[in-house]
FIKEKOL-393814 format. One record per atom (N, C-alpha, C): residue in three letters; residue number from 1; atom name; y, x, z. Coordinates in pm, whole numbers, plus 50000, padded with zeros to 5 digits. Each point is the difference from the previous one (the first is absolute). Layout:
% FIKEKOL-393814
[ALA,NUM,CA,[Y,X,Z]];
...
***
This chain:
% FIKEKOL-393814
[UNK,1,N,[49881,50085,50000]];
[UNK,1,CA,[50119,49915,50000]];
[UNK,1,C,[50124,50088,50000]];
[UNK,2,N,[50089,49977,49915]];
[UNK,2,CA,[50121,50052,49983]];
[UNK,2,C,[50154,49887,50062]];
[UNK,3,N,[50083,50070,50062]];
[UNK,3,CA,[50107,49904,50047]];
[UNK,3,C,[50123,50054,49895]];
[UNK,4,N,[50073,49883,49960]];
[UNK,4,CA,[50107,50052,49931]];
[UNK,4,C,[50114,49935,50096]];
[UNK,5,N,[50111,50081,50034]];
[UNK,5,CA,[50125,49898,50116]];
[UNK,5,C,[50122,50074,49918]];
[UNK,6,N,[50036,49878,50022]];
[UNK,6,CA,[50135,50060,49938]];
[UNK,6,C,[50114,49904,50116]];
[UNK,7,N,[50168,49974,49952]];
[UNK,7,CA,[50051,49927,50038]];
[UNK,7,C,[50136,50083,50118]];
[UNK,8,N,[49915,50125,50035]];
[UNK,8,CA,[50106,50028,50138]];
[UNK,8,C,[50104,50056,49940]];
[UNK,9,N,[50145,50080,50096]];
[UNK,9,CA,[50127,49987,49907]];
[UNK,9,C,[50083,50027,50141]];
[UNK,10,N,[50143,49996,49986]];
[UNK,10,CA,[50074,49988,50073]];
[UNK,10,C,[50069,49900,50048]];
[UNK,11,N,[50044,49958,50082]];
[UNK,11,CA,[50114,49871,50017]];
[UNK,11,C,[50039,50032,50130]];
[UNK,12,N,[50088,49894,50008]];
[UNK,12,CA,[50101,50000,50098]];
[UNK,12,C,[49931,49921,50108]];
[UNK,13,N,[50021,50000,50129]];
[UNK,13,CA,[49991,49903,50119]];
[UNK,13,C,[50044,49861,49954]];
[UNK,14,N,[49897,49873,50030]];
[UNK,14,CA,[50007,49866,49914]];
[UNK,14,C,[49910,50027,49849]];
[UNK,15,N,[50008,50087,49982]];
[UNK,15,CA,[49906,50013,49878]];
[UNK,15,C,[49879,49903,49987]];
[UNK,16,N,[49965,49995,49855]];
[UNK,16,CA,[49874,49996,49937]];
[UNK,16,C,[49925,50049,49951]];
[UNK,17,N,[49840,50019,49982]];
[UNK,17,CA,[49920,50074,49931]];
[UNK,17,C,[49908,49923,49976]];
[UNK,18,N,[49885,50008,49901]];
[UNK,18,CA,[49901,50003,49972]];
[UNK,18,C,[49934,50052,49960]];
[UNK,19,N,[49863,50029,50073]];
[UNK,19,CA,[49891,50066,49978]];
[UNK,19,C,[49904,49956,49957]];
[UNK,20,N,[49933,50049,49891]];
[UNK,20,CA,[49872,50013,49895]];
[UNK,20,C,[49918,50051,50022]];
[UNK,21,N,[49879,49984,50010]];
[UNK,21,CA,[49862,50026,49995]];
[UNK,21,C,[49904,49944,49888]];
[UNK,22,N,[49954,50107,49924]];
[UNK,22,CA,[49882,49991,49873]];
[UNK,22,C,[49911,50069,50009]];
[UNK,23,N,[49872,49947,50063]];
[UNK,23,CA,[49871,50056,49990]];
[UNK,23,C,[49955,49993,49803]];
[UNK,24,N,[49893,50128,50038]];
[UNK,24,CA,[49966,50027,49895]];
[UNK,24,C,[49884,49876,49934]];
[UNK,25,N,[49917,49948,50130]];
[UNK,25,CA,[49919,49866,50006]];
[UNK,25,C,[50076,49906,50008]];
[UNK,26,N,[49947,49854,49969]];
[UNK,26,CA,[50031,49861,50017]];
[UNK,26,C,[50024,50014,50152]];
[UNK,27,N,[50136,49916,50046]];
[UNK,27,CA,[50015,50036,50150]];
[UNK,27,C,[49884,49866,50044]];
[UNK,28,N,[49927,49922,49899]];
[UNK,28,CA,[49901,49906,50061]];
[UNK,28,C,[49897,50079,50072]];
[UNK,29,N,[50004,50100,49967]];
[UNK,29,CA,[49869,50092,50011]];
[UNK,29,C,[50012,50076,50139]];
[UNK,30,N,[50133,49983,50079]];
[UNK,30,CA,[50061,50079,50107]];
[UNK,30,C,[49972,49885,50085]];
[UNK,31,N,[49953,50010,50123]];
[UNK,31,CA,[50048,49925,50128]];
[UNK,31,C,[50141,50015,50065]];
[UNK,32,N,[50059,50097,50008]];
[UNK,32,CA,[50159,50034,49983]];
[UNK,32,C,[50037,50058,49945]];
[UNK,33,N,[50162,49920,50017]];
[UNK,33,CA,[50083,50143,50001]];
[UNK,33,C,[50114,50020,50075]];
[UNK,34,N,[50098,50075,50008]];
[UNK,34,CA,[50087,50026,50018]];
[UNK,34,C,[50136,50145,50024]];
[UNK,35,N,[50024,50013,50179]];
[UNK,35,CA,[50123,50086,49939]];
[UNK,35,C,[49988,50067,50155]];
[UNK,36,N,[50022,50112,50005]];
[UNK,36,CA,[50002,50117,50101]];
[UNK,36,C,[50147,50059,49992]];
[UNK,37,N,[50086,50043,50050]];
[UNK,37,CA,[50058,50087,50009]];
[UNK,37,C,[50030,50102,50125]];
[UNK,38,N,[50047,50108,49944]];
[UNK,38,CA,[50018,50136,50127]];
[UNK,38,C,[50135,50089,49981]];
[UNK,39,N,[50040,49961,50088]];
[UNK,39,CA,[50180,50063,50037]];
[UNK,39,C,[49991,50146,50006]];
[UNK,40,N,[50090,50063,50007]];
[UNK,40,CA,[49960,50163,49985]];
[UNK,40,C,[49990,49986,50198]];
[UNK,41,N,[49930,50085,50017]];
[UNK,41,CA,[49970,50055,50097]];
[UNK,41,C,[49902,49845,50097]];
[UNK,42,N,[49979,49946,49939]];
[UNK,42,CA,[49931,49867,50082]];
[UNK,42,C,[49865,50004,49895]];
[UNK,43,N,[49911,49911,50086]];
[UNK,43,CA,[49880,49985,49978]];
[UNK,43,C,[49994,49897,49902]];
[UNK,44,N,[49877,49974,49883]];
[UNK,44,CA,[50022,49890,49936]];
[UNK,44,C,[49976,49899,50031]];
[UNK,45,N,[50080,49871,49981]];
[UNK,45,CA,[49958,49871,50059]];
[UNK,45,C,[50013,49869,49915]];
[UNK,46,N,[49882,49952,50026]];
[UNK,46,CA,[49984,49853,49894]];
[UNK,46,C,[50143,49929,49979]];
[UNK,47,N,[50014,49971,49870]];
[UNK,47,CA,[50145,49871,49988]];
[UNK,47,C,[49928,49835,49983]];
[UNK,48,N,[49904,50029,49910]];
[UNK,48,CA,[49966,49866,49940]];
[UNK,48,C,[49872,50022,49943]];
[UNK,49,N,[49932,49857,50059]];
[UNK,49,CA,[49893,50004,49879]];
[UNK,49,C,[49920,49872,49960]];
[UNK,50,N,[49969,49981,49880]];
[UNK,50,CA,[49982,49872,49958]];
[UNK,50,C,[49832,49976,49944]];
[UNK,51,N,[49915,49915,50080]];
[UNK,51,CA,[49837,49991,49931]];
[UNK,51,C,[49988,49927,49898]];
[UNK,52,N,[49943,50085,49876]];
[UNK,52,CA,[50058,49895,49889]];
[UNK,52,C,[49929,49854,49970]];
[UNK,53,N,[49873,49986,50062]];
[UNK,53,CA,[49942,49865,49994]];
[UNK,53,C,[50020,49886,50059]];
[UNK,54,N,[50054,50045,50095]];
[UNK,54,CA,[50043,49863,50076]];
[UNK,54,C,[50198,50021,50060]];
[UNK,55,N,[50063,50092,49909]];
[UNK,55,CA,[50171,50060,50041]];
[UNK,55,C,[50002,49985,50107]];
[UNK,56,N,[49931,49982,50097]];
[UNK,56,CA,[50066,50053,50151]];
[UNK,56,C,[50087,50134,50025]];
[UNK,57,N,[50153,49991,50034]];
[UNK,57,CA,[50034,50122,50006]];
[UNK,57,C,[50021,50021,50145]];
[UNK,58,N,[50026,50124,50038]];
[UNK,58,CA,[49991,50073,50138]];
[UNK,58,C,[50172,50054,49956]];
[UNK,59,N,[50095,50008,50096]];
[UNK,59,CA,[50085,50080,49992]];
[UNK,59,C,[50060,50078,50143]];
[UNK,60,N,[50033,50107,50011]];
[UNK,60,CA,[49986,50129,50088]];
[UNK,60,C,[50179,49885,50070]];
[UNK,61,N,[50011,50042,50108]];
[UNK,61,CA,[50108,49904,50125]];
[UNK,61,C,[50140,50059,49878]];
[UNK,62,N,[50005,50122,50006]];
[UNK,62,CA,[50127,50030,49973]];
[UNK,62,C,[50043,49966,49830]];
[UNK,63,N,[49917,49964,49920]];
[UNK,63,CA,[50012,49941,49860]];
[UNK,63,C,[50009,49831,50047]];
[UNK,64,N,[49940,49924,50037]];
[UNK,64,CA,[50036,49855,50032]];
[UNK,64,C,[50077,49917,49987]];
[UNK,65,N,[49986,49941,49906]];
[UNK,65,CA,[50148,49933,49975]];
[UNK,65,C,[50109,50057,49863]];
[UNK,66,N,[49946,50147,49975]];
[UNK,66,CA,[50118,50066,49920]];
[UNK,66,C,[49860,50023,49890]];
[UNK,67,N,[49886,49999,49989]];
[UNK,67,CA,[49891,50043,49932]];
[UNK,67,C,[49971,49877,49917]];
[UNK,68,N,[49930,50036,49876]];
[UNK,68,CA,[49898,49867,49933]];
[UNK,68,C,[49911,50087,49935]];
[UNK,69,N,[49839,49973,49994]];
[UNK,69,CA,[49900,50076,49982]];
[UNK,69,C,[49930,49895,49889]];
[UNK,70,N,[49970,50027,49815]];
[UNK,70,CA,[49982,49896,49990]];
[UNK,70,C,[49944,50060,49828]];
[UNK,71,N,[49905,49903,49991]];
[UNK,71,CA,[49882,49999,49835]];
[UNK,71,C,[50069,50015,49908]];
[UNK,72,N,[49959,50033,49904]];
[UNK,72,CA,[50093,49994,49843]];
[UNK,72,C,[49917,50042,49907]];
[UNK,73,N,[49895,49893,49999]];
[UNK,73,CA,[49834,50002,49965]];
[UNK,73,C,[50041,50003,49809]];
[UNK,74,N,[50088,49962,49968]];
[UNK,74,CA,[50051,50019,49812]];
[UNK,74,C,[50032,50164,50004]];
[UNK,75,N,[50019,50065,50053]];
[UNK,75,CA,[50003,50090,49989]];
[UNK,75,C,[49918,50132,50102]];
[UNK,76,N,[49895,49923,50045]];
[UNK,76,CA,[49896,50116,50096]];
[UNK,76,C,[50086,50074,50107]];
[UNK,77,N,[50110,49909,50080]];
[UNK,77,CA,[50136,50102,50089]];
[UNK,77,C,[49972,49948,50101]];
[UNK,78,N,[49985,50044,50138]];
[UNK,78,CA,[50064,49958,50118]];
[UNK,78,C,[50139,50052,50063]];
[UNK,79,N,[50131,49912,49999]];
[UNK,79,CA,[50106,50052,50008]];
[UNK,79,C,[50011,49988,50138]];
[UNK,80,N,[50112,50066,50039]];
[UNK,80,CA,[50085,49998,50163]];
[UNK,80,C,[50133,49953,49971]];
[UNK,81,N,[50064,49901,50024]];
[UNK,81,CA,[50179,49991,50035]];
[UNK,81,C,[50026,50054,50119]];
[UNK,82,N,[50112,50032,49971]];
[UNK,82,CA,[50036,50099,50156]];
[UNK,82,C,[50150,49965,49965]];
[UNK,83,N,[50045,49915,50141]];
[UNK,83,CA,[50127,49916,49977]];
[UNK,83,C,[50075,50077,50146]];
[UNK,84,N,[50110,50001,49974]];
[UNK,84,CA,[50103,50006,50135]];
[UNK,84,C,[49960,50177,50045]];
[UNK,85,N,[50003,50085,49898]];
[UNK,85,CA,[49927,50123,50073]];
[UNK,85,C,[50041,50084,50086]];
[UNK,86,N,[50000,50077,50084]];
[UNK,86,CA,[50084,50102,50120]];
[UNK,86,C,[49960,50123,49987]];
[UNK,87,N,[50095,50090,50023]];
[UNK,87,CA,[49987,50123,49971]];
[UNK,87,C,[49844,50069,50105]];
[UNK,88,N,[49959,49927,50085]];
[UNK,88,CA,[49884,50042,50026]];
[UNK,88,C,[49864,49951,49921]];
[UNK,89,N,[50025,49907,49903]];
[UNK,89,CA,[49913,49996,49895]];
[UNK,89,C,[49973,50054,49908]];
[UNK,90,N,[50117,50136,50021]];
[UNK,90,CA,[49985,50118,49921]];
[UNK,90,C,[49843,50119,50003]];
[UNK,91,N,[49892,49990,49905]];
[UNK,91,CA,[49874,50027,49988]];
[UNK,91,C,[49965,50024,49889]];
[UNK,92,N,[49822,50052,49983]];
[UNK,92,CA,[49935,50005,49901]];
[UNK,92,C,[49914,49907,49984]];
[UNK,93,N,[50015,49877,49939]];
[UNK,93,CA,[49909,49919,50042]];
[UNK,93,C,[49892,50024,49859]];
[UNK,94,N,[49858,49976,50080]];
[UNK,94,CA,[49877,50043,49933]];
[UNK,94,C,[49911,49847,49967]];
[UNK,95,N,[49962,49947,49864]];
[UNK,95,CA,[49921,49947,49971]];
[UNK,95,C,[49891,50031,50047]];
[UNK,96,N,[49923,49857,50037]];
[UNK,96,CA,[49871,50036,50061]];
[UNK,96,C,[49921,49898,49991]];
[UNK,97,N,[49834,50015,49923]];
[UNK,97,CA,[49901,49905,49955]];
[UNK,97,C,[49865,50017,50115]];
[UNK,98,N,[49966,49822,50069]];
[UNK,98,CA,[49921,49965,50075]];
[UNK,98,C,[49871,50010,49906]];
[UNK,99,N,[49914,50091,50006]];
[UNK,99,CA,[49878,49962,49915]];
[UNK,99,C,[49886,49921,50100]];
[UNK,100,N,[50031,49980,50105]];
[UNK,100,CA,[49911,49928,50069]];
[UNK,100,C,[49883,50102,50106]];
[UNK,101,N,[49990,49932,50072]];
[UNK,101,CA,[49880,50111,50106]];
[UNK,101,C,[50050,50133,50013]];
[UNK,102,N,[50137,49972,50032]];
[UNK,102,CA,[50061,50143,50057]];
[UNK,102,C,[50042,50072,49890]];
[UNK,103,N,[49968,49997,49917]];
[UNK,103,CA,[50059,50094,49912]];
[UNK,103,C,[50170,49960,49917]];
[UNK,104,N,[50050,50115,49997]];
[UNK,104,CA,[50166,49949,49954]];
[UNK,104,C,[50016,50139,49860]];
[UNK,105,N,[50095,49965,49970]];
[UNK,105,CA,[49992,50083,49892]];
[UNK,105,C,[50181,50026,49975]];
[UNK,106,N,[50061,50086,50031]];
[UNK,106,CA,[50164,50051,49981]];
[UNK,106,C,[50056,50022,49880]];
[UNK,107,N,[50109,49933,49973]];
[UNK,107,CA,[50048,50066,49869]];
[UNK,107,C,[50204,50099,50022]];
[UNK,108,N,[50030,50050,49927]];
[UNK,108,CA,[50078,50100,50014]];
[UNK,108,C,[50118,49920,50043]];
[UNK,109,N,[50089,50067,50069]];
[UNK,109,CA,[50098,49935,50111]];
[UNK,109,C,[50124,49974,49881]];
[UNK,110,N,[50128,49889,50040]];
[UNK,110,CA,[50065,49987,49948]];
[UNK,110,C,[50086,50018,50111]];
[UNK,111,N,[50118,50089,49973]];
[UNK,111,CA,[50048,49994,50107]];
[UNK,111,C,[50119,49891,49982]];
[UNK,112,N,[50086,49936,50167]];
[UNK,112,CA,[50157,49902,49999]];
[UNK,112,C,[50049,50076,50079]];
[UNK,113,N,[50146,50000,49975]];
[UNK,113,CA,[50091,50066,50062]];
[UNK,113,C,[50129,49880,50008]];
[UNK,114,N,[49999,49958,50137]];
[UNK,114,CA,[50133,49949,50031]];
[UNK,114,C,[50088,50019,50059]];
[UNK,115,N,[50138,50067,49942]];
[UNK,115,CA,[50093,50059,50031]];
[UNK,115,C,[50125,49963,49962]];
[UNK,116,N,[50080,50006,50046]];
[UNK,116,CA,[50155,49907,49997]];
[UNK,116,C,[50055,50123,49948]];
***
C-alpha cells in the first residue's frame, strides 16, 4: 500500500486547510483511515480517523469542533477540513491506513504551518 497526502501549506490563525489522502488500493479495501500529526520536538499524536464501512469517525479533544474527517469514494480520497486553525496546529501531519488486526501502514508527512 502506497499513501499519497497532499493539501498542507501555510495560513494564518482562523485559517483553512484541507487534507488529502490517496491510497494506492480501493480505500474499500482499508478498514481505516486517517491523520497523525507531530510538532517538532513533541511526540506523534492521532488527529482523526474515519472506518470506512460503517464512517464512524473518532476525533483527537483538541481538533473537535474545528476538524471534518470524511469519504470521497469518486475519487478513492479520504479528506481532513481543518477549520479555525492556531498556531499550535502548526505540524507534520502524516496519512495513515487501518489495514485491520493491528496492522497500519504510514504515508509521507505533509507538513501546516500557522503563522500570522
Amino acid at each position: 500500500v502506497q499513501l499519497q497526502a497532499s493539501g498542507g501549506g501555510s495560513v494564518q490563525p482562523g485559517g483553512s486547510l484541507r487534507l488529502s489522502c490517496t491510497p494506492s488500493g480501493r480505500i474499500y479495501d482499508y478498514a481505516g483511515l486517517g491523520w497523525y500529526r507531530q510538532a517538532p520536538g513533541k511526540q506523534r499524536e492521532l488527529v482523526a480517523k474515519i472506518m470506512i464501512h460503517n464512517s464512524i469517525t473518532h476525533y483527537e479533544d483538541f481538533v473537535k469542533g474545528r476538524a471534518t474527517i470524511f469519504r470521497e469514494y469518486w475519487i478513492n480520497t479520504v479528506s481532513l477540513q481543518l477549520n479555525n486553525l492556531k498556531p499550535e496546529d502548526t505540524a507534520v501531519y502524516f496519512c495513515f491506513v487501518d489495514l485491520g488486526g493491528g496492522s497500519t501502514v504510514w504515508g509521507q508527512g505533509t507538513l501546516v504551518t500557522v503563522s500570522s
